[in-house]
C-alpha positions in Angstrom: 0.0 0.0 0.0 1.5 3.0 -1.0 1.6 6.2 1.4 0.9 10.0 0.1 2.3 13.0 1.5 -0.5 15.9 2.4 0.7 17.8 -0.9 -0.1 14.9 -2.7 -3.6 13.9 -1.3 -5.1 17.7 -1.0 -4.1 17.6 -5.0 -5.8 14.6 -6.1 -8.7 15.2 -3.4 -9.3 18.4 -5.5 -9.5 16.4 -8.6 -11.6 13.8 -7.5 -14.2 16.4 -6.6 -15.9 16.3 -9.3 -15.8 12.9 -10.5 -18.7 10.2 -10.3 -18.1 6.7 -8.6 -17.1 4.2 -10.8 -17.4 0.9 -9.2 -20.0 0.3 -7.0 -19.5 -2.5 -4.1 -22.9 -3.8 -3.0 -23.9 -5.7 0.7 -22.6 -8.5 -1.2 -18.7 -7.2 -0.2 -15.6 -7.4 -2.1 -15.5 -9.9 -4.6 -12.8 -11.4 -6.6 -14.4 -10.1 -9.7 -15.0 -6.5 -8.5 -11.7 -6.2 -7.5 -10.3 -7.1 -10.8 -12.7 -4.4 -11.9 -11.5 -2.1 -9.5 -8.1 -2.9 -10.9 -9.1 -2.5 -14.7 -10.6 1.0 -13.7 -7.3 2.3 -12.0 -5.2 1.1 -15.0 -7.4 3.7 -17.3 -7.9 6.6 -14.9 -5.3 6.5 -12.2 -8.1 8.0 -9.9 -11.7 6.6 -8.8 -14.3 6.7 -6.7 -15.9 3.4 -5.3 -19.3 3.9 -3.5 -19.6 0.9 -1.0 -23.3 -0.2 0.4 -22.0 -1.9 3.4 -21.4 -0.6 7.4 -18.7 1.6 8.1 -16.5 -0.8 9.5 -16.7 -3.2 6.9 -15.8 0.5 4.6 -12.7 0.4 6.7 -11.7 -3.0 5.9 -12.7 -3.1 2.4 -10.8 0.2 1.9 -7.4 -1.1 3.6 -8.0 -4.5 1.2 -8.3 -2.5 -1.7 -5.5 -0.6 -1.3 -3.2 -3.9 -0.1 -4.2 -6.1 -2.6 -3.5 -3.4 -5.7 -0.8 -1.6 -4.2 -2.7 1.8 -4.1 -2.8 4.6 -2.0 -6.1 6.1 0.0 -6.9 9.2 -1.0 -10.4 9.6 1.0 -13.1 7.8 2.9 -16.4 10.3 2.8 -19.4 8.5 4.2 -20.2 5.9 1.6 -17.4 7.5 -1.1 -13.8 5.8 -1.5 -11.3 7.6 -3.0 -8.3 5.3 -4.4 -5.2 6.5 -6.2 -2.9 4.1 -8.4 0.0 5.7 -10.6 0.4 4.0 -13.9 4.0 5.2 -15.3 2.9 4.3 -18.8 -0.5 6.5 -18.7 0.3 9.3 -16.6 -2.7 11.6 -16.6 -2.3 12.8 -13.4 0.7 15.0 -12.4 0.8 15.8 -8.3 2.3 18.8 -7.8 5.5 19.0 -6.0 5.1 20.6 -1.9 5.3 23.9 -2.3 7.5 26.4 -0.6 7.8 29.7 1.3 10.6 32.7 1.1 12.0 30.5 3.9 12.7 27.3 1.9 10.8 25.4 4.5 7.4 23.1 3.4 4.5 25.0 4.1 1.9 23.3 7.0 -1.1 22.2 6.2 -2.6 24.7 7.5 -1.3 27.2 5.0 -1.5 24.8 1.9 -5.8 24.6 2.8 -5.6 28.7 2.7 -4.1 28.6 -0.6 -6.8 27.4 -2.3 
C-alpha cells in the first residue's frame, strides 16, 4: 500500500471532486471479480471513486483490502465514497504537484497549503 504525503492527497482530493463513482461495491462485499474491476478501472484513470453499500466498519476493511491487494494509496473515505489512487507510469494523466514552498525554503503546513486554495 503505497503512502501519500499531504501535498499529494489535497491535489488529487481536489480532482476527485468532481468525479462520479465508478465501481459500486454492493452488501454483497468485495469480490474477486470487483476487485479485478477495481483494478481494470485504475489502470485507465489513475483516480476513482468506489461507493460501498455496506457498514462503516466493513468500509474500513474493504478500503485497507483494496489498497493492499493493488498496491494503491487512499486518498479519502467520505461516508459511503472511497477515493483510491494508483499511478500508472505508462498512462500518466495525473501529475501531483510537487510541496510547495515559502521565502523560507521550508514546506509549508497544512494549514497554509488549505488557505491557498
Amino acid at each position: 500500500m503505497s503512502e501519500l504525503t499531504v501535498t499529494e492527497r489535497l491535489t488529487l482530493k481536489a480532482r476527485a471532486h468532481q468525479l462520479k463513482p465508478t465501481v459500486i461495491i454492493g452488501n454483497a462485499g468485495l469480490s474477486e471479480s470487483v476487485l479485478r474491476e477495481i483494478a481494470k478501472t485504475l489502470e485507465l484513470h489513475e483516480l476513482i471513486k468506489i461507493r460501498v453499500m455496506a457498514e462503516r466498519a466493513d468500509r474500513e476493511a474493504i478500503l485497507t483490502e483494496i489498497c493492499g491487494q493493488l498496491d494503491a494509496a487512499a486518498v479519502q473515505h467520505i461516508g459511503k465514497i472511497l477515493v483510491i489512487f494508483k499511478a500508472n507510469p505508462d498512462l500518466h494523466k495525473i501529475a501531483i504537484k510537487q510541496m510547495p514552498r515559502h521565502k523560507g525554503k521550508k514546506p509549508l503546513t497544512k494549514k497554509q497549503i488549505g488557505s491557498r486554495n
